[in-house]
C-alpha positions in Angstrom: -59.4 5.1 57.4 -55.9 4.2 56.4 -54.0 1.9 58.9 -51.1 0.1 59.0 -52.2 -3.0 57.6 -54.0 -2.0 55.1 -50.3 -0.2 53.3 -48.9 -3.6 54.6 -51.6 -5.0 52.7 -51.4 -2.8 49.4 -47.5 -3.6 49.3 -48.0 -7.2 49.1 -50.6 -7.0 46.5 -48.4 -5.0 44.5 -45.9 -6.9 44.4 -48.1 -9.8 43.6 -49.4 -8.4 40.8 -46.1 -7.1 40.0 -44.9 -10.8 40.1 -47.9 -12.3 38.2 -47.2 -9.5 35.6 -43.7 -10.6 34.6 -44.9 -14.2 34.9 -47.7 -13.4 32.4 -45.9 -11.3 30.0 -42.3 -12.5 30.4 -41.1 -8.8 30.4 -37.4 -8.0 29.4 -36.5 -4.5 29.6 -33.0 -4.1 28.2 -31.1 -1.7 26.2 -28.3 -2.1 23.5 -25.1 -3.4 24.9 -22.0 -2.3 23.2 -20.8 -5.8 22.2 -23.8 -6.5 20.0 -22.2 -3.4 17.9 -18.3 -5.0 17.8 -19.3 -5.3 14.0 -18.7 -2.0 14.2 -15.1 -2.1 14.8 -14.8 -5.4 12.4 -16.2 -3.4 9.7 -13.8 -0.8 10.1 -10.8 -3.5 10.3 -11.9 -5.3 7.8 -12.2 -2.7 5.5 -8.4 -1.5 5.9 -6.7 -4.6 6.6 -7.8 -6.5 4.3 -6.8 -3.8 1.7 -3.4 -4.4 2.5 -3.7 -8.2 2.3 -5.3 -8.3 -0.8 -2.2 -5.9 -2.3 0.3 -8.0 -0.4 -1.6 -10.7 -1.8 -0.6 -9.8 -5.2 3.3 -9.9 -4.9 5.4 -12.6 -6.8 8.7 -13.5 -4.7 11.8 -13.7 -7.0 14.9 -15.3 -6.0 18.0 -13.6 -8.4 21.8 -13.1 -8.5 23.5 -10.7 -10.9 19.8 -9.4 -12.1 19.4 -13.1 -13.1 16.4 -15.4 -11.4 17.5 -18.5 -9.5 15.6 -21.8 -8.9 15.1 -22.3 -5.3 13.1 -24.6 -3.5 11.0 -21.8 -1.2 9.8 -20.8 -4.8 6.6 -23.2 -5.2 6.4 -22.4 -1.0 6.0 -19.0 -1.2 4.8 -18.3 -5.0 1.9 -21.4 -5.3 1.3 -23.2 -2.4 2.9 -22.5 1.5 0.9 -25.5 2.8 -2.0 -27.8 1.8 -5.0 -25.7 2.9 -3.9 -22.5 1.6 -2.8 -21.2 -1.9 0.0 -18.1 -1.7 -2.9 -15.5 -2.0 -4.9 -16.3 0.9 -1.6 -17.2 3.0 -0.3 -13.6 2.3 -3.1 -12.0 3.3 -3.3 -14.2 6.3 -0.3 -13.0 7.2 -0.7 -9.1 6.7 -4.4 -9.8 9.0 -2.4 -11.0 11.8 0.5 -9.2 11.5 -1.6 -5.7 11.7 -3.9 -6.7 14.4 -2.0 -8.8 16.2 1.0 -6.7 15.8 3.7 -9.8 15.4 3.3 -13.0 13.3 5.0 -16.3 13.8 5.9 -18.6 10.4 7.3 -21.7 11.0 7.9 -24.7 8.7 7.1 -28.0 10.0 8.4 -31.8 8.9 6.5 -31.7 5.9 7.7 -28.5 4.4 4.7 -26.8 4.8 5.2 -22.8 5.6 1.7 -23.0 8.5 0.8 -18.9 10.5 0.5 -20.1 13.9 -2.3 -19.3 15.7 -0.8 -19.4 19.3 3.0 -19.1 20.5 5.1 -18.2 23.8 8.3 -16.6 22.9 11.2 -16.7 25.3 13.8 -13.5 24.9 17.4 -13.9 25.7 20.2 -11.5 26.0 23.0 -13.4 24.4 21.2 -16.2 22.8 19.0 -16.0 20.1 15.3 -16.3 21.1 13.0 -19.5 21.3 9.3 -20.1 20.9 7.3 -23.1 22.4 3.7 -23.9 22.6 3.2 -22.7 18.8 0.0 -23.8 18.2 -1.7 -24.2 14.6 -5.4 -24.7 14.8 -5.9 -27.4 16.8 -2.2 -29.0 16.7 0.4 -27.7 19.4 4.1 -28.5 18.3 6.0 -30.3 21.3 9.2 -28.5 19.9 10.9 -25.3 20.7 11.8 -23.5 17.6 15.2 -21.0 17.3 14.4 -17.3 15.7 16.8 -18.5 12.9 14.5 -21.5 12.1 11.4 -19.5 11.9 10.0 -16.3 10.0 8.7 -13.5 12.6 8.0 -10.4 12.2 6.6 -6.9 14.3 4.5 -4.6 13.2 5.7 -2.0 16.0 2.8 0.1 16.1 2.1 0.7 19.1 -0.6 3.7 18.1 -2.6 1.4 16.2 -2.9 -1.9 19.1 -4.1 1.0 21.3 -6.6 2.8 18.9 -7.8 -0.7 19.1 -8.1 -1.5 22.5 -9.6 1.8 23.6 -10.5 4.1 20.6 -13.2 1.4 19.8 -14.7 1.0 22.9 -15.9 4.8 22.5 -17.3 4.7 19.1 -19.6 1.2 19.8 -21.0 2.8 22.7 -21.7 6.0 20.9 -22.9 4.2 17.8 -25.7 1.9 20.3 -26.7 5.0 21.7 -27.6 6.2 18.3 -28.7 3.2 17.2 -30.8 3.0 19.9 -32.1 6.5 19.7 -33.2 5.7 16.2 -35.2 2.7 17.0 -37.0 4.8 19.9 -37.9 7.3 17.2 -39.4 4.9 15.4 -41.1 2.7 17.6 -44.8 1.9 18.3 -45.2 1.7 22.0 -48.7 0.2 23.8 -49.9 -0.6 26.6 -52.2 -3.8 27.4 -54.6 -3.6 29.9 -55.9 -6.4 32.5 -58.8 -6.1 35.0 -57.4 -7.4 38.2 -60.7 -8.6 39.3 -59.1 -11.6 36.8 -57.7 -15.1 37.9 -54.6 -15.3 37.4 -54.1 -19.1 37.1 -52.3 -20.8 34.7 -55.0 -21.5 32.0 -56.1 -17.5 31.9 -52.4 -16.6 31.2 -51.9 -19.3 29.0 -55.3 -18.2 26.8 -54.6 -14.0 27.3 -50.1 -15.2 26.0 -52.1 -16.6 22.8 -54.1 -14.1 22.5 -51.6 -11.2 22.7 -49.3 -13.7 20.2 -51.8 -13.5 17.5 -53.0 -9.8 18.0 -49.4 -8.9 18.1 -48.5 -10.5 14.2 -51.4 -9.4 13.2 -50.2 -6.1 13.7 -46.6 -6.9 13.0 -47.2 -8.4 9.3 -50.4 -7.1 8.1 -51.3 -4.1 6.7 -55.0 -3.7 7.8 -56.0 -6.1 10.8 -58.8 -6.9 12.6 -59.0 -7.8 16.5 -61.6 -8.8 18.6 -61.8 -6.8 21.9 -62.8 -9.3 24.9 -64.2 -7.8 28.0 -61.8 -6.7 30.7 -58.8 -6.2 28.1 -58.3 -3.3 26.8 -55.2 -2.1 24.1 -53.9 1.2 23.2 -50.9 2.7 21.1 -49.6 5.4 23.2 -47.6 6.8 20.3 -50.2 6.6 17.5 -51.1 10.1 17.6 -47.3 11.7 18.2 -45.5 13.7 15.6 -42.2 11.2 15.3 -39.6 13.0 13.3 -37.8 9.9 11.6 -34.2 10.3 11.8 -31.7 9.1 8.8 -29.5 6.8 9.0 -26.6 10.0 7.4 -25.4 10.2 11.2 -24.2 6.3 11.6 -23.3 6.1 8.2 -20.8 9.4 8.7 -20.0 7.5 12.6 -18.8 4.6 10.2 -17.0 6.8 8.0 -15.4 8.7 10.6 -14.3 5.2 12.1 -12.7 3.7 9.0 -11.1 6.8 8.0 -9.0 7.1 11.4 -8.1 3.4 11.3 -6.7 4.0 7.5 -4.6 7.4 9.1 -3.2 5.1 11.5 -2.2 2.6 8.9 -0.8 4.8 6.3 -3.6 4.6 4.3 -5.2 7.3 2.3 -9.0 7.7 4.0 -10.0 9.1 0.6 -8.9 5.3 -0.7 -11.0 3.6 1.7 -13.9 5.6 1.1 -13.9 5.2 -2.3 -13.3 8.9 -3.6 -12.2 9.0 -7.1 -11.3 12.7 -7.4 -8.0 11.9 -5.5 -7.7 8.3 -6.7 -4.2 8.9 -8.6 -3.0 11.1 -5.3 -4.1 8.1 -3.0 -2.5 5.5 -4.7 0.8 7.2 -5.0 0.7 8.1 -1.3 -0.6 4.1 -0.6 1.9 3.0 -1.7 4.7 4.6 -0.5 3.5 5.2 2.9 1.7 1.9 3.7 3.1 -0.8 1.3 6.4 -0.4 0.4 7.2 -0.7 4.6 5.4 -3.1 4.7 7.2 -5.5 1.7 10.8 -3.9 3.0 9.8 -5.8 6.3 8.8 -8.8 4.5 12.1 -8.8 2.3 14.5 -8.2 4.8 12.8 -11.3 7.3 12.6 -13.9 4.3 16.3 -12.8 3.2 17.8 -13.1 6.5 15.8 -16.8 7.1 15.9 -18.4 3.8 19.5 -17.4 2.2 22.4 -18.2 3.9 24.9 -15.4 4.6 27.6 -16.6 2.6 24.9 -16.7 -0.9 24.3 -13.1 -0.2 27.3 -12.3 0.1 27.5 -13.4 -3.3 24.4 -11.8 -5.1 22.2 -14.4 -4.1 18.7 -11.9 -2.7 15.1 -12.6 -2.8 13.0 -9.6 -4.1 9.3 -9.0 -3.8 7.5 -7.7 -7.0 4.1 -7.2 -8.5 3.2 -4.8 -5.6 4.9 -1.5 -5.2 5.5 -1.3 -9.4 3.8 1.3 -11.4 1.9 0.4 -14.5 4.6 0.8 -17.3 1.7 1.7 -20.1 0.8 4.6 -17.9 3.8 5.9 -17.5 4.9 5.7 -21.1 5.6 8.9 -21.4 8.3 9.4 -18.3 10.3 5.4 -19.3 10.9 7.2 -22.7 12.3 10.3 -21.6 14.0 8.7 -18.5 15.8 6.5 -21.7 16.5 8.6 -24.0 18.3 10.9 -21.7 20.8 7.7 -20.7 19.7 7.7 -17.4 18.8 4.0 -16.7 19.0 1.5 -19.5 15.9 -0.5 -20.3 16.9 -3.9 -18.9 17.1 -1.1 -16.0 13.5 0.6 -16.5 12.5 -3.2 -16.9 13.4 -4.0 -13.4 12.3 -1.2 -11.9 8.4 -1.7 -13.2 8.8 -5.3 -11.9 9.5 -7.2 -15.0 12.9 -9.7 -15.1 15.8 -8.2 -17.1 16.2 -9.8 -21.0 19.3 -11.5 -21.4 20.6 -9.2 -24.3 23.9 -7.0 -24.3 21.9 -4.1 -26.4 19.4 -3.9 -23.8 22.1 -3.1 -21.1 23.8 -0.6 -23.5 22.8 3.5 -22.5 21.1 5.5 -24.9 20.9 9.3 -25.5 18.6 11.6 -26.9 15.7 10.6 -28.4 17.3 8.8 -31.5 18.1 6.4 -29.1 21.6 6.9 -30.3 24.7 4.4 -27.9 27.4 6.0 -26.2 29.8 4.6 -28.5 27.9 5.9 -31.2 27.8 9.6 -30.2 31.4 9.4 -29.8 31.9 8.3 -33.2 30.1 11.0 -34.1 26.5 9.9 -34.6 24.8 8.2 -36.9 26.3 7.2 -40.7 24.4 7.7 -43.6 24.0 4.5 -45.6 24.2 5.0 -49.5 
């Protein structure tokens, strides 16, 4: 007969054993979170961003008046060494990381010439004055200063579509990639069950003997090939997967998830997805489009800041300009071809063609001169009539 005391009864032994259970086993039933995949999204940054800082990377900064190079001091700052923990590669493509994700960056130059990205900054707008920014922190160093927009080298990225693609877009794609993930791992796993007679004591020495003993049975599984248990009386284990047909999944769907991720971040970027990925029947196409979508913005922004903040307006005024090269140039050697027509139709002259593949102009009148058809023949001399025979 079933009374009231005896369900009374039942509940509390359940949840007894329930509770000596857990205590005895340590169970932890949990899932895949979505942060533990945030490689996800660093992959797919990484992989673009760091693209464009390792092109920016390359660029040699030229200070020149009249198509002639200058000595300045910001040379050695911005071509060899900003600062004493960075060489001009790695504080470029410092730069580009956190000016793309963090859509701004802050430069600022401190007592001992040193050109340092801060890491931290509060910037206070004005309508008629120019701006300030205090609290700009560098690692572990805040400066007690405020700093003008003049004396500084800031920049924007302005894209908004990209800082929202990261805040949200990712979110989606983590929690879609763990549910895959974790759906792979289900597919695959060997799932058992361990069972206890409850006649059992459940003090502390039996659970500490039957923890050692499920310990060792379970590496022996885990890293043998053939192994070898002893069954003891009153436990009893049993795969409840081992005789289920598990289709093993690939791993094509994360791998095109990933794809799919880095390619939209490279759309948003200007970048080529075909780049990124690696395709080489659309390498020249890519490049080309790379570079004139992505790069050159990029470097006009660059130019413009650094001109405005490191030459004073009345030396531009009077040729004095600071160009960025080594970046945006095509390979002269590959186009060959297109530099001699371009020449020989006295369209540019080659101190011309010389500065437009990235290379400084030779200080030598006949390099200036204009040459047509493909004798190379001067101006002056077509108008003499061409070339004299020499007897």
């Amino acid at each position: 007969m079933i009374t009231i005391g005896s369900i009374l009864d039942a509940f509390k032994r359940n949840r007894t054993i329930g509770k000596e259970a857990r205590e005895l086993w340590d169970l932890d039933f949990f899932g895949i979170s979505a942060e533990q995949r945030m490689y996800l999204k660093n992959s797919a940054i990484e992989t673009n961003v760091n693209l464009i800082g390792r092109t920016i990377s390359l660029a040699e900064f030229r200070f020149t008046k009249d198509g002639e190079r200058q000595e300045n001091d910001f040379d050695y700052l911005l071509n060899v060494r900003p600062n004493t923990d960075q060489s001009a590669a790695d504080f470029w493509q410092d730069f580009i990381y956190t000016l793309l994700v963090e859509n701004e960056v802050l430069v600022v130059l401190s007592d001992n010439n040193d050109l340092l990205i801060a890491d931290d900054f509060t910037r206070n707008e004005y309508a008629v004055y120019e701006d300030t920014f205090e609290d700009v922190t560098v690692k572990d160093y805040t400066f007690k200063r405020k700093f003008k927009m003049s004396e500084v080298i800031y920049i924007t990225y302005n894209n908004e579509k990209f800082t929202s693609f990261l805040k949200g877009m990712f979110t989606d794609y983590t929690e879609l990639f763990s549910r895959m993930v974790e759906t792979r791992m289900y597919d695959s796993q060997i799932r058992a069950l361990a069972e206890i007679e409850s006649t059992q004591s459940l003090n502390e020495e039996t659970q500490t003997k039957l923890n050692n003993f499920m310990n060792r049975m379970y590496s022996a599984f885990k890293n043998y090939a053939f192994a070898i248990v002893p069954k003891i009386k009153g436990f009893n284990y049993s795969e409840i997967t081992a005789n289920q047909n598990r289709v093993s999944k690939g791993v094509e769907e994360l791998d095109k998830l990933k794809r799919d991720l880095t390619g939209n971040v490279a759309n948003v970027l200007g970048i080529p997805a075909s780049l990124v990925h690696g395709d080489m029947q659309e390498y020249e196409t890519a490049i080309k489009a790379y570079i004139r979508f992505c790069i050159k913005p990029l470097v006009k922004k660059i130019k413009d800041e650094l001109n405005a903040k490191l030459i004073p307006k009345e030396d531009h005024q009077k040729g004095l300009k600071l160009e960025i090269n080594g970046v945006s140039e095509m390979n002269p050697i590959e186009h060959a071809a297109a530099i001699d027509k371009i020449i020989s139709s006295g369209g540019w002259s080659r101190n011309d063609i010389r500065e437009k593949f990235g290379d400084e102009r030779v200080d030598d009148p006949r390099m200036d001169e204009y040459v047509l058809t493909k004798n190379y023949q001067t101006l002056d001399q077509l108008e003499g009539g061409g070339d004299k025979d020499e007897n």
